[in-house]
Backbone as numpy.savetxt, mean C-alpha at the origin, in Angstrom:
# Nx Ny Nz CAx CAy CAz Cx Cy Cz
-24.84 -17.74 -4.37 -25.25 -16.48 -4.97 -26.28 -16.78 -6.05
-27.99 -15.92 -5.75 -28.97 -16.28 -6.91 -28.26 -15.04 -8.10
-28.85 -15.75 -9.30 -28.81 -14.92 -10.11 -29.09 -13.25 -10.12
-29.97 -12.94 -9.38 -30.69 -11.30 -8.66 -29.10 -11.20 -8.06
-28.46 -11.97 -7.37 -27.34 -11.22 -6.41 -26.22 -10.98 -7.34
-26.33 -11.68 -8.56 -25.06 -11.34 -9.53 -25.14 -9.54 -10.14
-24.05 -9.14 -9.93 -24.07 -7.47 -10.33 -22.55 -7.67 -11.00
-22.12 -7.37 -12.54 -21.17 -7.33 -12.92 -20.49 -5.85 -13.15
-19.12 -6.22 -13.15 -18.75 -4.38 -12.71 -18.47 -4.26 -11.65
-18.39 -2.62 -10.95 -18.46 -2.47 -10.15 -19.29 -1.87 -10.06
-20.26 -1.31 -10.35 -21.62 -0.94 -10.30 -22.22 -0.21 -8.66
-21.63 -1.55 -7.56 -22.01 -1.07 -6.89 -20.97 -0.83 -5.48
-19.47 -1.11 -6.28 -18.44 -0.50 -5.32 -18.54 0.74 -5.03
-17.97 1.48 -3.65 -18.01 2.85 -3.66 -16.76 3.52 -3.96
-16.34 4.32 -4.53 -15.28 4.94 -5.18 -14.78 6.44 -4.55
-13.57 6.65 -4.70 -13.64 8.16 -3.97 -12.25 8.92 -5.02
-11.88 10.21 -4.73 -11.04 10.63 -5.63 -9.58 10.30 -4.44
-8.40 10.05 -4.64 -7.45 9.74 -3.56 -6.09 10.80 -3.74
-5.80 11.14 -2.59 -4.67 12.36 -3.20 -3.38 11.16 -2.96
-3.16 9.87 -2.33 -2.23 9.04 -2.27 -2.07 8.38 -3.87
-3.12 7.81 -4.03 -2.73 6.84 -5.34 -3.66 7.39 -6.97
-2.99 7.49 -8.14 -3.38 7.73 -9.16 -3.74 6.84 -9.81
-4.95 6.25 -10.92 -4.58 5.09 -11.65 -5.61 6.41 -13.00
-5.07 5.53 -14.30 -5.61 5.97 -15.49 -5.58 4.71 -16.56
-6.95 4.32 -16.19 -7.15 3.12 -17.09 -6.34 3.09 -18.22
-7.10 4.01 -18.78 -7.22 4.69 -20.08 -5.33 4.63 -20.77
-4.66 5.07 -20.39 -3.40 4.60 -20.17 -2.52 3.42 -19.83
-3.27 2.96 -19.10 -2.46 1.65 -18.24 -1.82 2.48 -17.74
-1.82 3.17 -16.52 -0.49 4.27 -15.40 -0.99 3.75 -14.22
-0.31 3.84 -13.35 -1.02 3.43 -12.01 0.23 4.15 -11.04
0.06 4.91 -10.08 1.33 5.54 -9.24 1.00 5.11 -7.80
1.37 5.26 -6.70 1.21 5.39 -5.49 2.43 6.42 -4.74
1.98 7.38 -4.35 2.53 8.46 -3.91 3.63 8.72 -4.79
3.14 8.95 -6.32 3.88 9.41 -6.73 5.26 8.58 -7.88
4.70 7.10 -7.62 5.85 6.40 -7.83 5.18 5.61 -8.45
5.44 5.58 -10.14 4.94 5.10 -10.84 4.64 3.34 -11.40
3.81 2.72 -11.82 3.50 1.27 -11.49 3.74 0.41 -10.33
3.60 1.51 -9.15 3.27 0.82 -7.84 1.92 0.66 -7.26
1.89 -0.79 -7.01 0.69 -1.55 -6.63 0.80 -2.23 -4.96
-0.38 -2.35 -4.63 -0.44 -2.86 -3.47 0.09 -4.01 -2.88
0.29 -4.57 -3.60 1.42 -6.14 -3.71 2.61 -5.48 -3.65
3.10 -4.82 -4.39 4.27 -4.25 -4.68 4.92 -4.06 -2.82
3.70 -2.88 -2.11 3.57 -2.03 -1.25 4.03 -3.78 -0.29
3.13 -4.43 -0.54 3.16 -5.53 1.26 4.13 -6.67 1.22
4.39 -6.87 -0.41 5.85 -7.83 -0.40 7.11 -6.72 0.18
6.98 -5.36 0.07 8.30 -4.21 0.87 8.04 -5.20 2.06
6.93 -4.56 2.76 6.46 -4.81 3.86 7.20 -5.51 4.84
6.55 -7.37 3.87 6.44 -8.82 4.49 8.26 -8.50 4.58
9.12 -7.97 3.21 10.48 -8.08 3.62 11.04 -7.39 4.63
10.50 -6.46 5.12 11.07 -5.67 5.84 10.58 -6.23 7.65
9.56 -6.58 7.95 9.40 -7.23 8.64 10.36 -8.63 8.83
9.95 -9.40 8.00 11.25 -10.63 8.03 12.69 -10.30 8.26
13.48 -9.37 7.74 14.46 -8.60 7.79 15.32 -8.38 9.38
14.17 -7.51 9.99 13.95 -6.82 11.02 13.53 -7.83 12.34
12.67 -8.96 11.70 11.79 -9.34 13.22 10.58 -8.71 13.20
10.12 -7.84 12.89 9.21 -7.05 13.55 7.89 -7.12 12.95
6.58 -6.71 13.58 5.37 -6.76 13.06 4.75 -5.33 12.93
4.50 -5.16 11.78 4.24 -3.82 11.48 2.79 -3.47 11.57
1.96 -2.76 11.84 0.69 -2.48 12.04 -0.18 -1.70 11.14
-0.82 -2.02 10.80 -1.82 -1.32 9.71 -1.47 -0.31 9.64
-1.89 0.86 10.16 -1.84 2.29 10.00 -0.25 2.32 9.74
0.67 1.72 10.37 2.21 1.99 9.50 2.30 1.35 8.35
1.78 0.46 7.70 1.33 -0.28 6.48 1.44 1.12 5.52
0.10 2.01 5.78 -0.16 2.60 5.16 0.61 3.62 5.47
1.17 4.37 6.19 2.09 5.15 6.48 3.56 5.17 5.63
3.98 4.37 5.36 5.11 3.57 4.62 5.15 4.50 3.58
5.86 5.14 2.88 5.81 5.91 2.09 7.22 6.54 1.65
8.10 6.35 1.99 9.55 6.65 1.89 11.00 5.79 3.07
12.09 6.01 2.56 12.62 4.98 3.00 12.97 5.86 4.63
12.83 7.29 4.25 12.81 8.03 5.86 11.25 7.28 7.29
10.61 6.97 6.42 9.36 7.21 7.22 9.83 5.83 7.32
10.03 4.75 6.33 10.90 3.08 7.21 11.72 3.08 8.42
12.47 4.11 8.34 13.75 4.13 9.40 12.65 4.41 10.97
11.67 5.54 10.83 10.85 6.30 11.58 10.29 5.24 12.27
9.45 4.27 11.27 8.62 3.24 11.93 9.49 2.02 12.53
10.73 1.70 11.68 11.70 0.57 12.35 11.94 1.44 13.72
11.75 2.45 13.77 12.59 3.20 15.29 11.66 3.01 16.29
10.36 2.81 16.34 9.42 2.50 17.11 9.30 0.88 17.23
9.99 -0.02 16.86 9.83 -1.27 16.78 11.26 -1.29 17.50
12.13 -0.46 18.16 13.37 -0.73 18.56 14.44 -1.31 17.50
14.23 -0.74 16.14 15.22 -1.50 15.25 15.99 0.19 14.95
17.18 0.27 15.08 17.97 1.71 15.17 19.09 1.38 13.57
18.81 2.44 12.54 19.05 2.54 11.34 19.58 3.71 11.00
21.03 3.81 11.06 21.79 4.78 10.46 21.72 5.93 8.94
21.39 7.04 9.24 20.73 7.35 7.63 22.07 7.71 6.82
C-alpha cells in the first residue's frame, strides 16, 4: 500500500441506516435486534456452539436469520435436529 492508497477513517466505507442493529458511539450502546451489547462475535460464537452441539452446518442467510431461540429450534428443524419447546 503507497502512501496515496492510505485513507484513515472510514472515509470511504459505505454506511446505511439498519432496522436490525443499533450502535451509539456517543454512548458506548450497541444492540442487535434489540438486545443490548450484542456483537457479531457474540452472534457466531452462539452459532459455532450450536452447530458443534447439534452436528450441523448452518448457512449464511440462517446466520443472519438467527434471532431468537424460536427461530433456533425453526432452523435446527431444517437440519433434521427435532427440539421440544
Amino acid at each position: 500500500m503507497t502512501e496515496q492508497d492510505f485513507r484513515p477513517g472510514l472515509e470511504d466505507v459505505p454506511a446505511a441506516k439498519s432496522a436490525v442493529s443499533f450502535i451509539d458511539g456517543k454512548r458506548a450502546r450497541l444492540e442487535y435486534r434489540g438486545i443490548e451489547q450484542w456483537d457479531s462475535l457474540a452472534h457466531l460464537t452462539l452459532v459455532a456452539q450450536i452447530e458443534d452441539t447439534f452436528e450441523v452446518m448452518i448457512d449464511t442467510d440462517e446466520v443472519i436469520d438467527l434471532s431468537s431461540f424460536d427461530k433456533a429450534v425453526e432452523i435446527l428443524g431444517k437440519h433434521d435436529v427435532a427440539l421440544a419447546r
